[in-house]
C-alpha positions in Angstrom: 30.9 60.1 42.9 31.4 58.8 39.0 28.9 58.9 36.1 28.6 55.7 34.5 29.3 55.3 30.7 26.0 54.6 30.5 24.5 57.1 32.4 27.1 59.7 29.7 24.9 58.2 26.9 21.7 58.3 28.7 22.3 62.7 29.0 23.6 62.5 25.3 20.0 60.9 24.2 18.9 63.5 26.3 21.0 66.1 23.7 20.1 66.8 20.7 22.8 68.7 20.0 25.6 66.2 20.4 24.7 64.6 17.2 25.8 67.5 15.3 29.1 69.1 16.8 31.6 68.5 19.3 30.3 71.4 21.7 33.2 72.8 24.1 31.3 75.9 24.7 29.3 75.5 27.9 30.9 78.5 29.6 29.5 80.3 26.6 26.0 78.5 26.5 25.4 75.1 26.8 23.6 72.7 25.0 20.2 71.9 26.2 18.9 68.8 27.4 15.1 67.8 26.1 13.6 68.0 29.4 14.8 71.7 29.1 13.7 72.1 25.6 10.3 70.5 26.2 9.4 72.6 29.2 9.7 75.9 27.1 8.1 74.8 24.0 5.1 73.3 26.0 4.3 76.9 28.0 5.2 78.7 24.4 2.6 76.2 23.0 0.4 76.6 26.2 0.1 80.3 25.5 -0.4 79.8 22.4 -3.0 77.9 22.6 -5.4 79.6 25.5 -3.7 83.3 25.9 -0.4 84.3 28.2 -1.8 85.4 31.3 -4.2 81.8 31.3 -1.3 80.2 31.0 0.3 82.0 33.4 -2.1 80.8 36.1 -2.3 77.4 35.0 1.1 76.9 35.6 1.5 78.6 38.7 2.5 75.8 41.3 5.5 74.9 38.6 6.5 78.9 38.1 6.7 78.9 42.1 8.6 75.5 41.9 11.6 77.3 40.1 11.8 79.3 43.3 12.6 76.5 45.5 15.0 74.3 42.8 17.1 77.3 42.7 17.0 77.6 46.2 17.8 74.0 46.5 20.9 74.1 44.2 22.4 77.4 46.5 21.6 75.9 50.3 19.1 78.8 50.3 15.6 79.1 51.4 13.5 80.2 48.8 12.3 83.6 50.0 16.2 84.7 49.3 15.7 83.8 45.2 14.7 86.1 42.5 14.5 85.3 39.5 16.1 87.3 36.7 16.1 87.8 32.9 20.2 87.2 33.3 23.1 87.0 35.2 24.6 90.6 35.0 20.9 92.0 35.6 20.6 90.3 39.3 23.8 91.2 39.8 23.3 94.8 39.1 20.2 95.2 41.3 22.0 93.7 43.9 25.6 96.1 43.3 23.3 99.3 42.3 21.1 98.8 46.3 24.2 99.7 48.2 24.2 103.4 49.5 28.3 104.1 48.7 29.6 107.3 50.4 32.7 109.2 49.5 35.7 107.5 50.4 34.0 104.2 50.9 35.9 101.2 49.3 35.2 98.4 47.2 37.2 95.6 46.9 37.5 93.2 44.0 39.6 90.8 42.2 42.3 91.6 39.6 40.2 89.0 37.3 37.3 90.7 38.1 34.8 90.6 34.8 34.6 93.9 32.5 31.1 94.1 33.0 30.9 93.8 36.7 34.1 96.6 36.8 32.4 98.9 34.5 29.7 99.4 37.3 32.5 99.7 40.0 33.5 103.2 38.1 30.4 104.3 37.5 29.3 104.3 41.1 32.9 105.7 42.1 32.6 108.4 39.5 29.0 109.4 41.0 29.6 108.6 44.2 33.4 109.4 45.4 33.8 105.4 46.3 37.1 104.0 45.5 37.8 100.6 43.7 40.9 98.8 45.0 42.2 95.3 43.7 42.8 92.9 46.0 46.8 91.0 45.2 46.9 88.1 43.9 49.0 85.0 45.2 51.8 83.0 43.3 49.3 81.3 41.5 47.4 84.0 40.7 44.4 83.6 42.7 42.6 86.4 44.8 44.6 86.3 48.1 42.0 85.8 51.3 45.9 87.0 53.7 46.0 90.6 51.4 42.5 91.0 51.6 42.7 91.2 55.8 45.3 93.6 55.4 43.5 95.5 53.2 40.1 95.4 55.6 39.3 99.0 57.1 36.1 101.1 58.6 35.6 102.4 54.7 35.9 99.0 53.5 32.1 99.1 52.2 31.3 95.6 49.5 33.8 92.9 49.0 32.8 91.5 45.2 34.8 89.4 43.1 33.7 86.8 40.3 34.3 83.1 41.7 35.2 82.0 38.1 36.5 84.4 35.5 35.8 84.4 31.9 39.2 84.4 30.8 40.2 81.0 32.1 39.9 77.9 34.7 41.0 80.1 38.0 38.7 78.9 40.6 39.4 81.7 43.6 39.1 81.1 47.3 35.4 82.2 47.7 34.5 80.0 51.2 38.2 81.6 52.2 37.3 85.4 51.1 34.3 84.9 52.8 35.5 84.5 56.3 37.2 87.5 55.9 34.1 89.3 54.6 32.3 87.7 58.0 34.5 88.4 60.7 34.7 92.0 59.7 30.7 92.4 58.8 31.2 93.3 55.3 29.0 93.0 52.6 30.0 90.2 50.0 29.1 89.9 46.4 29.7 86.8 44.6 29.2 86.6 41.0 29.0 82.4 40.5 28.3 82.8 36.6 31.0 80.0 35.6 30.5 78.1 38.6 26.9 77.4 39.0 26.2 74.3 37.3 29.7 73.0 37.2 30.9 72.7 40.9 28.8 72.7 44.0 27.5 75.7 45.9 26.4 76.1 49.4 25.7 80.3 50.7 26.3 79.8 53.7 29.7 77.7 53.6 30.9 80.3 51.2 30.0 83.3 54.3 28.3 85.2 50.6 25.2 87.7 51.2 24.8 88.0 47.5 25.1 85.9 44.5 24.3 86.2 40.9 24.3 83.8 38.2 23.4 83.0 34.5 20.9 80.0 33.4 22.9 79.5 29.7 26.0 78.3 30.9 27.0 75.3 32.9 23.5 74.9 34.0 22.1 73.8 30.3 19.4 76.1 30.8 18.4 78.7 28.3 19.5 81.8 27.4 17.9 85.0 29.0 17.3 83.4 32.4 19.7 84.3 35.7 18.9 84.2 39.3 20.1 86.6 42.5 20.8 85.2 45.8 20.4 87.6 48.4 20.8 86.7 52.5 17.5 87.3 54.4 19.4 89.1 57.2 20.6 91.8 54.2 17.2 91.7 52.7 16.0 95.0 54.8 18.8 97.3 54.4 18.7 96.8 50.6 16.8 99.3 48.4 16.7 97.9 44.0 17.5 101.0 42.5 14.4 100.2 40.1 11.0 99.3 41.5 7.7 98.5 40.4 4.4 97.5 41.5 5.3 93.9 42.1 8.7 94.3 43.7 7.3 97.3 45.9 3.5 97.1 46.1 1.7 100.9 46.0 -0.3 101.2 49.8 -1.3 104.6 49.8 -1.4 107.8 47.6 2.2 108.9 48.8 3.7 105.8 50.3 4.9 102.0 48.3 6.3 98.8 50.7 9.1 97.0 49.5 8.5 93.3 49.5 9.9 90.9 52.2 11.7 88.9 49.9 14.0 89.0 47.0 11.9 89.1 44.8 11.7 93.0 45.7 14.7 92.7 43.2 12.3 91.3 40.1 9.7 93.6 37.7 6.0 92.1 36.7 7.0 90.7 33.4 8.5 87.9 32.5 9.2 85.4 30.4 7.1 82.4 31.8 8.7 79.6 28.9 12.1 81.0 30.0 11.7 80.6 33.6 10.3 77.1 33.7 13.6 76.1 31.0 15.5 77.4 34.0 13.7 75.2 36.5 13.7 72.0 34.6 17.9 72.7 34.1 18.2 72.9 37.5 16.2 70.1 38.4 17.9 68.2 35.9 21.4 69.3 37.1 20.2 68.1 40.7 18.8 64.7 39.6 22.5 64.0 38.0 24.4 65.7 41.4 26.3 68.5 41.6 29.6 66.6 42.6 29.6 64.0 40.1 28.6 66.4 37.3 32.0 68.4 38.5 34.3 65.2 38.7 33.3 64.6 35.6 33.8 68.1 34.1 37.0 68.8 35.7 38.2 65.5 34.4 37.6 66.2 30.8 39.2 70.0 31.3 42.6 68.3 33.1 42.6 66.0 30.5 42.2 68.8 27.5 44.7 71.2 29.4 47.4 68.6 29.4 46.9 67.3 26.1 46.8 71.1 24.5 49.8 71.6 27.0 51.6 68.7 25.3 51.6 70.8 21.8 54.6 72.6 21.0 53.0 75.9 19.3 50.2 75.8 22.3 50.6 77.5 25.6 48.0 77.5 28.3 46.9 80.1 29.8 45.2 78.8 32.6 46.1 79.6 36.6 45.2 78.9 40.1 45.7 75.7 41.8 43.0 73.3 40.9 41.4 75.3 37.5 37.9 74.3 36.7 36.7 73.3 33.4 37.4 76.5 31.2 40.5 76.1 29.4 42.2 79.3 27.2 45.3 78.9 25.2 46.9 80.6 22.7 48.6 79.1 19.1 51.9 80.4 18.2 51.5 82.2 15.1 47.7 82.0 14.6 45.2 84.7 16.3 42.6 83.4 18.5 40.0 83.9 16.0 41.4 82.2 12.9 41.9 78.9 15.9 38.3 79.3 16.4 37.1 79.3 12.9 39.3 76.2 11.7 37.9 74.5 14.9 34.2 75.2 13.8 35.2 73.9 10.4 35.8 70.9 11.9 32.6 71.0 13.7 34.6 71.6 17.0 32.7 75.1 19.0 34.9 76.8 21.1 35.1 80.8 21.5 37.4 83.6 22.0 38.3 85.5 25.3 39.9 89.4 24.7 41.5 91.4 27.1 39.2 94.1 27.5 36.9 91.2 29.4 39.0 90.8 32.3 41.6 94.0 31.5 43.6 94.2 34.5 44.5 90.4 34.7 45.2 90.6 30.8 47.2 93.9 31.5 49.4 92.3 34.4 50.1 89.2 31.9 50.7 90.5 28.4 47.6 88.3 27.3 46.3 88.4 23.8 42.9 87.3 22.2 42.6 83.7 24.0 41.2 80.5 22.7 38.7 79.2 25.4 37.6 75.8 25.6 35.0 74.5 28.2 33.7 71.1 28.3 31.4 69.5 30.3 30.0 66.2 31.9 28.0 64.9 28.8 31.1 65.6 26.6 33.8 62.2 26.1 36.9 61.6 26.4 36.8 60.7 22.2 35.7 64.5 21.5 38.6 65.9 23.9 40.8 63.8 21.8 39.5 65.1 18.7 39.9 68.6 20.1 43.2 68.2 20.8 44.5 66.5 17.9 42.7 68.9 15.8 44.7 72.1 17.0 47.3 70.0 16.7 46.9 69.6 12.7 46.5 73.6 12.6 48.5 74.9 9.8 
C-alpha cells in the first residue's frame, strides 16, 4: 500500500507545523495534525465554557470511543485498554503487579530502555529477583534461539522494548513471543517507538502486556499513553496503586478490583488529552497502519544511506530491516553541536546518550548519538536537505 503525492500534501495541510521546520523528530514527539489539535482545544474550550466535570459528561460517548480506537489499532477488545497519562506510567503499573520471589528471573533485551531497566533493579534489590540479558544475534537483535535456552521454572516476566531509543533495531517480538507462549510466561512489550509507525496485532505478537506513548509516531499529544493488558492475565494482576475508580470500596473492610484494565487507571484525568489521543489514532487508522510504515521506512532507508554515503558520518543503526529511527555520529563534532547546527538550519533532530540504553552502548563503545526519525508526512526534498546539510557541517 502507497500514499499518493497527493494524499502527502493532503496530511501536510493537515500540519501546521510543516510550514515552519523540517521536523525529523517524531520518535521524540511528533507534529500534530489539526484534527488532533482541534479536538483538545474544543474540550479545553468546552470546559471552559460550562465547568470540567459538565464537560466531562457531555462528552462521554467520545471519552469511551478512545477506548475502542486504541483497541482497534492493537487487535484488542476494548475491556483490555487503559488509558494512561504516558507510556512509562502503563508500563509501570503493569511491571510493578507482578508478585517476584527470590530467585525468580526476568529476562530482557541488551537494548532494553534505561527507564524500563531502572525498575528491573529496583524490584531485584527489594525483592531477590534476578535480571538476565537475553544474547543478541549477529545483527544485534534480541535472539528468540538464546532466549529458549535461557527458559527455566524461575523464569518469571520476559520484557523487552520492541524498538529502542537509541536507533532503528526493530527486534523479533511475534518471534520472542512464541517462546514466551509455549513456556506460559508472562510477556511485557514496551511498543513506544513502534506504535504509530508499523502495524500491531496482540495476539500475532503472543504479548500479555503492552505499553505505549501518544507523542510519538502516533502524532498525538504529549502526556497521553495507553496499557494493553490480555483478559486471561487480567485476574492475577494486582496495580500496585489503587483507587476508588480502579478498585471500587464495597464494604467497610473490603474494595473489588475492576474487571477490566482500567483497574490499572486513577479518577483524574486529563479529558482534552485523552480525546487528542483518540482523534491521533483515528487519524492514524483512516491513513492505514501499513502504508503509513512503507512510507516511513522508505524515507529512513533513504536518509540512512544517504548519511551512510558521507565520509565523516557513520551509522549507528543495527538489525536486519531498521525502522524509521536513524542515529549516527560525525567525526570530530559531538552529537550536540550536530544538533544545534541542524536546528539552525531549521532541521529538528535530537540526541541519544548512553546512559539510555547503557548495556547496548557499553557492548559497542557508543558515544552521544545523533537521532533522526522521519515519518510519512515528511518528503523525500526535506531528507535531501537533511542530508546535504550534515554534509556542509564544518
Amino acid at each position: 500500500m502507497t500514499l499518493s503525492p497527493a494524499e502527502i500534501e493532503r496530511f501536510r495541510a493537515e500540519t501546521p507545523g510543516v510550514a515552519n521546520r523540517i521536523h525529523l523528530n517524531n520518535c521524540g514527539a511528533a507534529l500534530m495534525p489539526e484534527p488532533v489539535v482541534r479536538a483538545i482545544h474544543d474540550h479545553i474550550a468546552l470546559e471552559a465554557a460550562i465547568g470540567g466535570y459538565e464537560a466531562a459528561r457531555e462528552k462521554e460517548v467520545e471519552c469511551e470511543a478512545v477506548y475502542s480506537s486504541v483497541a482497534r489499532l492493537l487487535g484488542a477488545s476494548p475491556q483490555e485498554i487503559a488509558i494512561v497519562e504516558n507510556a512509562t506510567l502503563g508500563w509501570d503499573m503493569a511491571f510493578y503487579s507482578i508478585a517476584f520471589q527470590p530467585g525468580d528471573r526476568i529476562l530482557t533485551a541488551r537494548a532494553e530502555y534505561a527507564a524500563n531497566y531502572v525498575a528491573y533493579l529496583q524490584v531485584a534489590k527489594r525483592t531477590g529477583a534476578k535480571v538476565e540479558v537475553i544474547p543478541d544475534t549477529a545483527e544485534g537483535e534480541t535472539d528468540p534461539e538464546a532466549l529458549e535456552r535461557m527458559i527455566d521454572e524461575r523464569a518469571k516476566l520476559i520484557s523487552i522494548s520492541w524498538m529502542p531509543t537509541n536507533g532503528g533495531l526493530v527486534n523479533p517480538a511475534a518471534a520472542i513471543g512464541v517462546v514466551a507462549r509455549r513456556h506460559s510466561i508472562p510477556y511485557l512489550l514496551d511498543a513506544c517507538q513502534v506504535a504509530g509507525q508499523l502495524p500491531i496485532d496482540v495476539d500475532a505478537l503472543g504479548c500479555d502486556m503492552l505499553s505505549a506513548t501518544g507523542r510519538k509516531f502516533l502524532r498525538g499529544p504529549r502526556g497521553t499513553g495507553f496499557l494493553y493488558v490480555r483478559q486471561s492475565l487480567l485476574a492475577l494482576l494486582e496495580p500496585p496503586m489503587i483507587d476508588h475508580f480502579a478498585a471500587p470500596w464495597i464494604g467497610r473492610d473490603r474494595y473489588e478490583l475492576r474487571p477490566d484494565a482500567r483497574r490499572f487507571e486513577t479518577w483524574e484525568n486529563a479529558y482534552a488529552l485523552r480525546l487528542g489521543l483518540g482523534a491521533a489514532v483515528d487519524y492514524a487508522l483512516a491513513i492505514g497502519i501499513e502504508a503509513i510504515a512503507a512510507r516511513a521506512l522508505s524515507l529512513s532507508d533513504r536518509l540512512r544511506a544517504g548519511l551512510a554515503a558521507l565520509r565523516r558520518v557513520t551509522v549507528r543503526d543495527l538489525g536486519t530491516r531498521p525502522g524509521a529511527i536513524v542515529t549516527f555520529t560525525v567525526d570530530g563534532m559531538g552529537a550536540e553541536a550536530v544538533k544545534a547546527a541542524l536546528a539552525a538550519k531549521r532541521i529538528n533532530v535530537t540526541t541519544s546518550g548512553p546512559n539510555s540504553t547503557l548495556l547496548d552502548a557499553t557492548a559497542r563503545h557508543l558515544p552521544d548519538l545523533v537521532r533522526a526519525s522521519p515519518h510519512y508526512y515528511n518528503t523525500e526534498a526535506e531528507i535531501d536537505a537533511a542530508i546535504d546539510a550534515v554534509a556542509a557541517l564544518g
